[in-house]
C-alpha positions as CSV (number, residue, x, y, z in Angstrom):
1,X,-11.9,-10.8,67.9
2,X,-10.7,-7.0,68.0
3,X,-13.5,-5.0,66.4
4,X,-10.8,-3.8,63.9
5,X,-10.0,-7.0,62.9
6,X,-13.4,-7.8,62.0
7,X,-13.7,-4.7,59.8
8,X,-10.6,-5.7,58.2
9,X,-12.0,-9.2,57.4
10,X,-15.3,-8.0,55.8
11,X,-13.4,-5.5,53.2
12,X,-11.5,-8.1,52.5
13,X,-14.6,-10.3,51.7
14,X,-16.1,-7.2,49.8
15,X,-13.3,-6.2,47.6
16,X,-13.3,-8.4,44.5
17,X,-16.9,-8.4,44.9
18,X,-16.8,-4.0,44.2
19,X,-13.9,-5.2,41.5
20,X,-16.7,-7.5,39.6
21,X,-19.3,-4.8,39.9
22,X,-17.4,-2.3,38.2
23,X,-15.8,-4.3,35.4
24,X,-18.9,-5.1,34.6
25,X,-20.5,-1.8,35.0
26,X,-17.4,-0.9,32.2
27,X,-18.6,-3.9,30.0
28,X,-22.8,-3.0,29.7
29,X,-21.1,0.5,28.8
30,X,-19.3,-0.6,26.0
31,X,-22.1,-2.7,24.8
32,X,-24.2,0.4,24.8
33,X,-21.9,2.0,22.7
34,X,-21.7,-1.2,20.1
35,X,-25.5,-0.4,20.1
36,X,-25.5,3.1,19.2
37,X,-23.4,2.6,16.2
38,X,-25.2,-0.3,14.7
39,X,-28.2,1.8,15.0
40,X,-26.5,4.4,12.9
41,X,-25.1,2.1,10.4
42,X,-29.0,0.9,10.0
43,X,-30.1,4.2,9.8
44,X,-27.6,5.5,7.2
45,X,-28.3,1.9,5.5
46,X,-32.3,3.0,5.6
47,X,-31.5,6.5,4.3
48,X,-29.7,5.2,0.9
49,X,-31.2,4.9,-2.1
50,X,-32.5,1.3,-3.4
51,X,-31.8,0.6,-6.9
52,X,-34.0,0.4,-9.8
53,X,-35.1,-3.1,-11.1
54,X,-34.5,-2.6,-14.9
55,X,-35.0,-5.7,-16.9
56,X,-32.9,-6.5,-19.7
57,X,-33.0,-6.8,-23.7
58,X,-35.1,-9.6,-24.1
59,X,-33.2,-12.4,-25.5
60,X,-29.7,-11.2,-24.7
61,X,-27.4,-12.2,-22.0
62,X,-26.8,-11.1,-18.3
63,X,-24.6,-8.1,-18.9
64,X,-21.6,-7.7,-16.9
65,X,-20.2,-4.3,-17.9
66,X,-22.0,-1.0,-17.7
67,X,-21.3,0.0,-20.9
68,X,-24.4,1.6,-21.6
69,X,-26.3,4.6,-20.0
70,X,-27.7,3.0,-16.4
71,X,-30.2,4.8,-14.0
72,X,-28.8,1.9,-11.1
73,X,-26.7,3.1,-8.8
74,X,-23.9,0.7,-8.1
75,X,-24.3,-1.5,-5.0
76,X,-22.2,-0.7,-1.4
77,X,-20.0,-3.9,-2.3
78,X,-18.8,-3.1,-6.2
79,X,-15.4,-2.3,-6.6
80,X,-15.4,1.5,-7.4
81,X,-13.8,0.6,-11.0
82,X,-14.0,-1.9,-13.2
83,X,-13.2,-2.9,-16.6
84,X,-15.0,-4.5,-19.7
85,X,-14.9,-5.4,-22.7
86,X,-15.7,-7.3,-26.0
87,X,-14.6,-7.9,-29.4
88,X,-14.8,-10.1,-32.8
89,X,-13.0,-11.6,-35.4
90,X,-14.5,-12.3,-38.9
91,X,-14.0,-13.9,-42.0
92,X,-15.7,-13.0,-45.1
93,X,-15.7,-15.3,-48.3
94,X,-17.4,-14.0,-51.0
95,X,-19.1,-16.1,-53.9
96,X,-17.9,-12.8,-56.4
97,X,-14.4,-14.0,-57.2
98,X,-13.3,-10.9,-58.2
99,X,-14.1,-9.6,-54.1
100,X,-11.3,-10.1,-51.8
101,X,-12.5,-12.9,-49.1
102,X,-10.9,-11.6,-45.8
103,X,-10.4,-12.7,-42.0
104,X,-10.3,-9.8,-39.8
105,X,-9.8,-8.9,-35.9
106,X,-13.1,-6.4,-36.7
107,X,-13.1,-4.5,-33.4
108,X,-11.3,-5.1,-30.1
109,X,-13.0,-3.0,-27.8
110,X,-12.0,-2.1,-23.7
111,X,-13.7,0.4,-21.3
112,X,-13.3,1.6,-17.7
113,X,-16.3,2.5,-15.5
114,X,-15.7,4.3,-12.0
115,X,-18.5,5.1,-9.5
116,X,-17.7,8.1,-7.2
117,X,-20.6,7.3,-5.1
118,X,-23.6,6.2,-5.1
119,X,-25.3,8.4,-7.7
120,X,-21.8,10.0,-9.9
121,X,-20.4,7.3,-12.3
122,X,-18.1,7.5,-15.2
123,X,-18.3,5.0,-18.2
124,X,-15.8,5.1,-21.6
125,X,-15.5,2.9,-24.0
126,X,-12.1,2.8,-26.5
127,X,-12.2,0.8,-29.7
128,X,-9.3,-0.6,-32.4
129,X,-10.6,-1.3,-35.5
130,X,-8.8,-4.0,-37.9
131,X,-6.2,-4.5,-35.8
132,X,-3.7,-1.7,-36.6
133,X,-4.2,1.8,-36.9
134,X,-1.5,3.9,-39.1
135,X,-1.5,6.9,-41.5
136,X,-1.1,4.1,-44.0
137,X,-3.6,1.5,-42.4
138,X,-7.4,1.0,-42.4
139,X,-7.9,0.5,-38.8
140,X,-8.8,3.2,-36.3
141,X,-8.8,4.0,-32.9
142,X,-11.9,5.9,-31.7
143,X,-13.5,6.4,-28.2
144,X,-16.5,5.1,-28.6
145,X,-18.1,6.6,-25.5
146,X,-16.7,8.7,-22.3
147,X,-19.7,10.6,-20.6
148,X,-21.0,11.2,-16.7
149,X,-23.6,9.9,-14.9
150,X,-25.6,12.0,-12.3
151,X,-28.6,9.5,-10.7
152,X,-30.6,12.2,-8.7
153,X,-33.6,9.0,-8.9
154,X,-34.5,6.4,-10.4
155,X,-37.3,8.6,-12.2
156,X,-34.0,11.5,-13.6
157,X,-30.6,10.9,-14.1
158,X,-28.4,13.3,-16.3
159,X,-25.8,12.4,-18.6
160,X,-22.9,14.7,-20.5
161,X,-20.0,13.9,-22.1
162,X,-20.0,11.8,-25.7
163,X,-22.4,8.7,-25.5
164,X,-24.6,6.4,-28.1
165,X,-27.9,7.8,-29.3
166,X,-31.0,5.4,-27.9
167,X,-32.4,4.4,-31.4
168,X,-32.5,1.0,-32.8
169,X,-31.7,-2.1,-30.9
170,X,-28.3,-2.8,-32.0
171,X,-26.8,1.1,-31.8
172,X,-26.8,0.8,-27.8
173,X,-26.5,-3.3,-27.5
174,X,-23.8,-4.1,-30.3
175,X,-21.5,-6.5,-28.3
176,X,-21.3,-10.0,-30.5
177,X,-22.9,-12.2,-28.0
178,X,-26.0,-10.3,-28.2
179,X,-27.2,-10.5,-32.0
180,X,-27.2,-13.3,-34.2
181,X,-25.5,-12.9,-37.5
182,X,-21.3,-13.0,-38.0
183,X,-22.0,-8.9,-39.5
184,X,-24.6,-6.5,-37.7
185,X,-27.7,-6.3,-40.0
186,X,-27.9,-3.9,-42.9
187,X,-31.0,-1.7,-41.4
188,X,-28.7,-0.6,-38.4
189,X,-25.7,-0.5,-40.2
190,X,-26.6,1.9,-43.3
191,X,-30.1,3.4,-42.0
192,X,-29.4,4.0,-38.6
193,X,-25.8,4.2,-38.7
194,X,-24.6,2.3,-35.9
195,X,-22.4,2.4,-33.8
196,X,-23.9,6.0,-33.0
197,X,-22.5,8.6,-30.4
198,X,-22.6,12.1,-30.4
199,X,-21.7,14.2,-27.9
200,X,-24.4,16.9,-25.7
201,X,-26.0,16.3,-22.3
202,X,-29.2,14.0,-21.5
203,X,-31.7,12.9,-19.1
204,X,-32.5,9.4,-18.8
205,X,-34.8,7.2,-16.2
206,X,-37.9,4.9,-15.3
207,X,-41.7,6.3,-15.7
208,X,-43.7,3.7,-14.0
209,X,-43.1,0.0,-14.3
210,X,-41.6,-1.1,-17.2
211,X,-41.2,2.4,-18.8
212,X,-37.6,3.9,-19.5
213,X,-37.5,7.2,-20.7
214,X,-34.3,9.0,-23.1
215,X,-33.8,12.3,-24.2
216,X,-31.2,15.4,-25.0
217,X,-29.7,17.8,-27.2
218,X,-26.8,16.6,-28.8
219,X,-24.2,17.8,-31.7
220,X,-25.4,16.5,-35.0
221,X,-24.1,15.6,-38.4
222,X,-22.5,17.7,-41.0
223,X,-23.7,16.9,-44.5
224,X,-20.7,18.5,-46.1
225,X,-19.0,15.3,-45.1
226,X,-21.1,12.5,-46.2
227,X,-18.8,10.5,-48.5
228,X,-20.1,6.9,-48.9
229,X,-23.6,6.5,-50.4
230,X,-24.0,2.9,-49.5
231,X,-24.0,3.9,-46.1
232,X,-26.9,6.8,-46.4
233,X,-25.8,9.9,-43.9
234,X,-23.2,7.9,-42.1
235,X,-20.1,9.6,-43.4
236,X,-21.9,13.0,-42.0
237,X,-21.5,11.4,-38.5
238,X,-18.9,13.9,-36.2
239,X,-17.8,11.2,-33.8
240,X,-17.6,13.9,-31.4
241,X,-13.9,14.6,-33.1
242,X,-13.8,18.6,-33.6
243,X,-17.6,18.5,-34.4
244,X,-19.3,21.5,-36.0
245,X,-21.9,22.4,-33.4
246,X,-23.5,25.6,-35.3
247,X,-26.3,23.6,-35.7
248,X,-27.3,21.1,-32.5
249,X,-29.9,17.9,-32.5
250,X,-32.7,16.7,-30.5
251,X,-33.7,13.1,-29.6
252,X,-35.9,11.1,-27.4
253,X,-36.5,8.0,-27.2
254,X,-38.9,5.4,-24.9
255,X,-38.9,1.5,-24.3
256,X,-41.0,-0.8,-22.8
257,X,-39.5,-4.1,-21.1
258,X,-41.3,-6.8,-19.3
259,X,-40.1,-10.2,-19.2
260,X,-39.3,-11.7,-22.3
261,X,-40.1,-8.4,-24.0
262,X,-39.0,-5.4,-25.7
263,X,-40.8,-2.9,-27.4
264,X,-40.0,0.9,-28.3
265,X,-38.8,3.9,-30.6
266,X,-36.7,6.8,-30.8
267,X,-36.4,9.9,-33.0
268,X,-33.5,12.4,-33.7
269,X,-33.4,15.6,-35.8
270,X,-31.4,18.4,-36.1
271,X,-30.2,20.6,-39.2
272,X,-26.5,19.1,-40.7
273,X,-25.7,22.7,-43.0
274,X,-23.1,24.0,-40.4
275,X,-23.9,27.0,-41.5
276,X,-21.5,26.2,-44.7
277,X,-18.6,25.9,-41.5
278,X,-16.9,22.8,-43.9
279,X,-18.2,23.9,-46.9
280,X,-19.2,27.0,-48.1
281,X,-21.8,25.7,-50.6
282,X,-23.5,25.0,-47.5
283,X,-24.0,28.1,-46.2
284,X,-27.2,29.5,-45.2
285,X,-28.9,25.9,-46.0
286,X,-30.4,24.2,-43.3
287,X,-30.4,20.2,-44.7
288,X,-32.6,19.1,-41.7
289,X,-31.9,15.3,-41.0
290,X,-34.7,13.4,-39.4
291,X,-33.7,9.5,-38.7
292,X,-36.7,7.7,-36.2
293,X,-37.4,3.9,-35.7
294,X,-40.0,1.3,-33.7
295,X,-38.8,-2.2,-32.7
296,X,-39.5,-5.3,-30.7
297,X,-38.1,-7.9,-29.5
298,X,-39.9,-11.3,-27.8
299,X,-38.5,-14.5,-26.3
300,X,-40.8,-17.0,-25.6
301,X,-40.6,-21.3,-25.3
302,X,-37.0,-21.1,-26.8
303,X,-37.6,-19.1,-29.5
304,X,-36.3,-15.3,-29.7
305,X,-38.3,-13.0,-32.8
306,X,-36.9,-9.6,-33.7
307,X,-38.1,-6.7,-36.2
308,X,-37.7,-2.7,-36.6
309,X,-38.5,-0.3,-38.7
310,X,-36.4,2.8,-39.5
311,X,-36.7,5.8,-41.7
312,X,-35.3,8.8,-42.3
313,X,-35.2,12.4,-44.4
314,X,-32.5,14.7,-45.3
315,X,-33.5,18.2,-46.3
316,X,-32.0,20.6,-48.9
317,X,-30.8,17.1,-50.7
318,X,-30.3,19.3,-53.7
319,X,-28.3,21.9,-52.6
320,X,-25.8,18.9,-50.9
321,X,-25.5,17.8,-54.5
322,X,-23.5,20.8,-55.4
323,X,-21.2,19.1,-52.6
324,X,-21.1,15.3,-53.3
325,X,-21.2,15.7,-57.4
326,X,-17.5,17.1,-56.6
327,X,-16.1,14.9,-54.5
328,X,-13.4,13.2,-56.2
329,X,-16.1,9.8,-57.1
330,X,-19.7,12.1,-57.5
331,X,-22.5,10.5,-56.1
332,X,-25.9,11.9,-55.7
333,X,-26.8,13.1,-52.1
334,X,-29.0,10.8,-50.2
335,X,-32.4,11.9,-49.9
336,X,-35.2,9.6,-48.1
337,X,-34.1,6.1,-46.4
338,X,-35.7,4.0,-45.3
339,X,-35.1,-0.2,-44.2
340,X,-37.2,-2.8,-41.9
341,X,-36.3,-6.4,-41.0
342,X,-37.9,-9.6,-39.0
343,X,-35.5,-12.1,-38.0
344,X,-36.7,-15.7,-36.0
345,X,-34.5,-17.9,-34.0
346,X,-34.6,-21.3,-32.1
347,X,-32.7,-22.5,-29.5
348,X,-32.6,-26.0,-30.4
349,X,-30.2,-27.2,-28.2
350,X,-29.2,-25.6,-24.2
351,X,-27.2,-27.6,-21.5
352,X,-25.2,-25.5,-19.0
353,X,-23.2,-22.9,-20.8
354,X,-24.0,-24.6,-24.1
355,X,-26.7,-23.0,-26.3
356,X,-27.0,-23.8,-30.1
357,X,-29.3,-21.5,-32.3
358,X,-30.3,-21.6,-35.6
359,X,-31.7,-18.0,-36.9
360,X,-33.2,-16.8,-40.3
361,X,-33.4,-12.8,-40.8
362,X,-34.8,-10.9,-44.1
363,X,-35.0,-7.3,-44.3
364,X,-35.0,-4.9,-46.6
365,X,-33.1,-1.2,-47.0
366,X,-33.8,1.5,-49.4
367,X,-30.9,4.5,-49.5
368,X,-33.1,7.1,-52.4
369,X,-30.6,9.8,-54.1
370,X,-31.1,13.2,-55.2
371,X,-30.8,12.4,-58.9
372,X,-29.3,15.3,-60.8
373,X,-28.9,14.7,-64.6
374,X,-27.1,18.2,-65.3
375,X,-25.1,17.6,-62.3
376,X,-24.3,13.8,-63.4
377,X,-25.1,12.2,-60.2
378,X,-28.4,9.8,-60.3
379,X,-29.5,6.6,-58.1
380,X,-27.5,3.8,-57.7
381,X,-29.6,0.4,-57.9
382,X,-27.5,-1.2,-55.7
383,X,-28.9,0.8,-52.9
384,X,-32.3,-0.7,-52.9
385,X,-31.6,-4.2,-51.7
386,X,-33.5,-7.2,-50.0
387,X,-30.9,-9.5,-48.2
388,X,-31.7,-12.8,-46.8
389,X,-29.3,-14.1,-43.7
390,X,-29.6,-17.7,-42.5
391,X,-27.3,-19.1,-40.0
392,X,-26.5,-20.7,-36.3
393,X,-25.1,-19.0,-33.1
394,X,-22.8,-21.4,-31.0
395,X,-22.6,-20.3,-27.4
396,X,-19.9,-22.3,-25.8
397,X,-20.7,-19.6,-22.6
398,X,-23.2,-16.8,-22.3
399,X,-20.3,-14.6,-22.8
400,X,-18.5,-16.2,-25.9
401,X,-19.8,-16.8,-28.7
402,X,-19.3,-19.2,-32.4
403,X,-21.4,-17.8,-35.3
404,X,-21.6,-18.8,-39.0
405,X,-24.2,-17.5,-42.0
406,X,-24.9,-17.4,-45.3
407,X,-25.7,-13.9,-46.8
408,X,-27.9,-13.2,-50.5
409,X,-28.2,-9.8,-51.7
410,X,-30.8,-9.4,-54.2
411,X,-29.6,-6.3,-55.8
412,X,-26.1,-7.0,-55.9
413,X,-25.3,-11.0,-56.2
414,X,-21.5,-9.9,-55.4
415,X,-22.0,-9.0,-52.1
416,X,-23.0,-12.9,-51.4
417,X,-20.8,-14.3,-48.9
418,X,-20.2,-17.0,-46.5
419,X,-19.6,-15.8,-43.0
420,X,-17.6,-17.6,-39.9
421,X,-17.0,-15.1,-37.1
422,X,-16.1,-15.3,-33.0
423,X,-17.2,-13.0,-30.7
424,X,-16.4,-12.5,-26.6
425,X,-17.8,-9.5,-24.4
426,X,-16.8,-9.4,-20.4
């Protein structure tokens, strides 16, 4: 064979052998570049943040909506909004038949949380009380909260915008499914006067294991516009709706959880004169409010204990005098307050989503007025009351909720009632 010939053969021979070296010469070099980006996904996965492990309320269910103030940073698959909610209906039969028994859509209640990233967040809270709100109604429409959430670690995170103040138990845990009784307890309804929120800026995290830290300036009350005794200070509460801020507050607050367990406190203070800004009786007088509390809660063999203590001090209650004896029904101003409770319950029965417990609370509130005799304002017994609450809490899900009580009031026998209410959060 011609030499030529045989070259000709050979390349032949050679050619998809050079074809199969190079396509796969192409293939290792886009598998090194597959490698090279999953090493920077791992690295950027390595470099983010790892969220806290806060333990919940002991006792309460899983919550699903971050509808209070959260140090965790929302994981990589969470939508970047979401929605929640809860609400209750009631109905109230007193044993006084000159009272009014009533069935009531209480509070329907919806937020909307967004997350920006991985440490800004956005939580609000709107809530429609009895149903329908008109000049000539008694329902409202507040926002409850609507604040910002900067995580910088698990150890500080700042807050701003209008939120709920950290005392209590019930003030920043008030969905139904998560207290036993149709109404919230007395203590944390007149005492601390729940639900709480006042606008400012705050820093909030973790210190060490179990340790969760709370605290901020904040506007405060105006005692120019307390208007319902029975209630202590809570009519001087601004909402954060065109607040006088002459006069700011402080709180703080820190809890301990572990499982099964709850223990803490919280304090707030601040001066409620305004600087006589609503009133000019007011001016120059500083009516210092101090309200603080301890708690605990314990779950333990099917059976969930509660109690708190709360207390509280308004300054300068006789100079508010010259304010509330003039309202168009005078009342003496409320001076010193003070309430506790202990509550037991028993999960007697649990089967899937079922849960039946029985629960028993007593506590105790005590709302002490400035008297006044030239004035004409002096206490009202009524405001130092025992009340006994015995009942059952039907969970037909952890998220729903059938409840029904009996309620005694020792210093006024009107306010017994029986109590049938249904509650849903999500």
């Amino acid at each position: 064979m011609h030499p030529l010939a045989r070259v000709s053969v050979v390349l032949a021979l050679l050619s998809p052998l050079a074809a199969s070296a190079q396509t796969l010469e192409q293939r290792l070099e886009a598998l090194q570049q597959e490698i090279e980006r999953l090493k920077a996904e791992v690295a950027a996965l390595k470099r983010a943040p790892a969220p806290s492990a806060a333990e919940p309320a002991a006792g309460a269910p899983p919550r699903v909506a971050a509808a209070t103030a959260s140090s965790v940073p929302p994981s990589r698959e969470e939508p970047a909004t979401s929605i929640f909610g809860y609400g209750e209906f009631n109905y109230n039969r007193y044993r006084d038949a000159d009272r009014t028994s009533r069935a009531d859509l209480r509070r329907f209640v919806f937020g909307f949380g967004h997350n920006f990233n991985d440490r800004l967040s956005f939580n609000s809270e709107v809530e429609i009380e009895h149903a329908v709100a008109s000049s000539t109604d008694r329902g409202e429409v507040e926002v409850e909260q609507a604040y910002l959430d900067y995580r910088f670690s698990d150890q500080v995170n700042v807050k701003g915008g209008l939120f709920l103040m950290p005392l209590g138990i019930l003030n920043q845990t008030h969905e139904p499914p998560t207290y036993y009784g149709v109404e919230r307890n007395d203590v944390e309804t007149r005492i601390i006067p729940t639900t709480w929120r006042e606008m400012g800026v705050g820093v909030h995290g973790v210190l060490g294991t179990g340790w969760r830290y709370d605290t901020g300036i904040t506007t405060g009350f105006n005692a120019a516009k307390i208007d319902d005794p029975a209630f202590g200070v809570r009519g001087g509460h601004q909402e954060g709706q065109l607040a006088d801020a002459r006069d700011l507050s402080w709180y703080g607050a820190l809890n301990y959880t572990a499982p099964g367990l709850l223990v803490g406190g919280g304090l707030f203070t601040g001066n409620t004169g305004q600087n006589g800004q609503s009133n000019p009786l007011l001016k120059g007088v500083a009516a210092r409010l101090t309200l603080w509390d301890v708690h605990a809660k314990y779950s333990v063999k099917g059976w969930d204990f509660q109690a708190l203590y709360a207390a509280g001090k308004l300054g300068d209650a006789d100079k508010v005098n010259l304010v509330t004896s003039a309202a168009a029904t005078p009342f003496a101003a409320p001076n010193r307050l003070k309430g506790w409770y202990g509550q037991a319950a028993y999960h007697v029965y649990r089967n899937g989503d079922l849960d039946i417990a029985p629960f028993a609370r007593l506590e105790r509130y005590e709302i002490r007025q400035q008297e006044d005799a030239t004035l004409g304002v002096f206490q009202d017994p009524r405001l130092l009351s025992s009340v006994r609450t015995f009942g059952v809490n039907f969970r037909i899900h952890p998220q729903v909720v059938i409840k029904t009580d009996v309620q005694r009031y020792s210093a006024d026998a009107g306010m017994n009632r029986f109590n049938i209410g249904l509650g849903y959060m999500f």
